[in-house]
C-alpha positions as CSV (number, residue, x, y, z in Angstrom):
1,X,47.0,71.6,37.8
2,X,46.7,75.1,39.7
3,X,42.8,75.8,40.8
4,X,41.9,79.0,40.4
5,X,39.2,80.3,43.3
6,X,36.1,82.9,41.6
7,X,34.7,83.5,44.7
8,X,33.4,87.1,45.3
9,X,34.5,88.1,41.7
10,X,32.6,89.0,39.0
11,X,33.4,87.5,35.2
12,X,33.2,89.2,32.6
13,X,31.0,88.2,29.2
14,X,34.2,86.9,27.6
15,X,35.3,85.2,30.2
16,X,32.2,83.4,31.4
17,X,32.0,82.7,27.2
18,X,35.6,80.5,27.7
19,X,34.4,78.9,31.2
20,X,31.5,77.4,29.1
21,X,33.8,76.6,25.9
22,X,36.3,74.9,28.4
23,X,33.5,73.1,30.1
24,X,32.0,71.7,26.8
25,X,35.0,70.7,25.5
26,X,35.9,68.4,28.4
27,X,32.3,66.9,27.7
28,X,33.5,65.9,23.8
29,X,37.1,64.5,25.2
30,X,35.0,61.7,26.9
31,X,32.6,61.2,24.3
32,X,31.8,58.2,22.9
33,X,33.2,59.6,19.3
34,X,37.1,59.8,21.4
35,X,36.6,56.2,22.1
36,X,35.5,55.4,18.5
37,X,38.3,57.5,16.8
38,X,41.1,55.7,19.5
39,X,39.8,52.5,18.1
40,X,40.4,53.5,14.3
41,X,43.1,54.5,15.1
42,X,44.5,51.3,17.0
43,X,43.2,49.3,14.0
44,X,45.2,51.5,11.2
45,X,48.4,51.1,14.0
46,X,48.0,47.5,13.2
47,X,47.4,47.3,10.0
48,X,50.4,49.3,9.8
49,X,52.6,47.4,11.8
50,X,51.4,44.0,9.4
51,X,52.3,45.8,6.3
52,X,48.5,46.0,4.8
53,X,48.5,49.4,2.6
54,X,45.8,51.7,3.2
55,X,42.9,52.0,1.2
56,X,43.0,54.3,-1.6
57,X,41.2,57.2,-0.8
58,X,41.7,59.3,-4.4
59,X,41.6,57.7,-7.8
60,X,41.9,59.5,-11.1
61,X,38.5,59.2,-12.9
62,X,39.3,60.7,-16.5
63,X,42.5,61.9,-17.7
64,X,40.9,64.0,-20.5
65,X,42.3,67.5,-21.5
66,X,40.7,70.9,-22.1
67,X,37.3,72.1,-21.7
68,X,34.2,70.6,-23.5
69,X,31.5,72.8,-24.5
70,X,27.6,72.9,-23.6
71,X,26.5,71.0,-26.2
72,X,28.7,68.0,-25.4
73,X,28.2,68.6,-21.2
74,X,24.5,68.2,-22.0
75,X,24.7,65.5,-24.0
76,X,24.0,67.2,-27.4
């Protein structure tokens, strides 16, 4: 990785804005949540790997057609 020496420069706004943004985002990449989502993911690798389908995530609730009126949406 090339360092890059600031000494005796002056940043500009923007670019002391995307030292900070670079800074905080090397703070969330060793986060507790980066360990948590490594660890979902390890456990759907397995479950993968077993040949357990995932979990259903979306369901059809009514298959009804067209568009009920007021009367009916408030119980009328």
């Amino acid at each position: 990785m090339k360092r890059v020496s600031f000494q005796g420069k002056t940043l500009s706004a923007a670019q002391r804005r995307q030292l900070d943004l670079q800074a905080r985002m090397r703070a969330i990449s060793t986060s507790p949540f980066q360990t948590e989502v490594q660890q979902a993911l390890a456990v759907l690798h397995d479950r993968k790997e077993q040949g357990i389908k995932p979990d259903k995530q979306h369901f059809l609730v009514s298959s009804e057609r067209g568009t009920i009126s007021v009367a009916e949406w408030m119980g009328f």
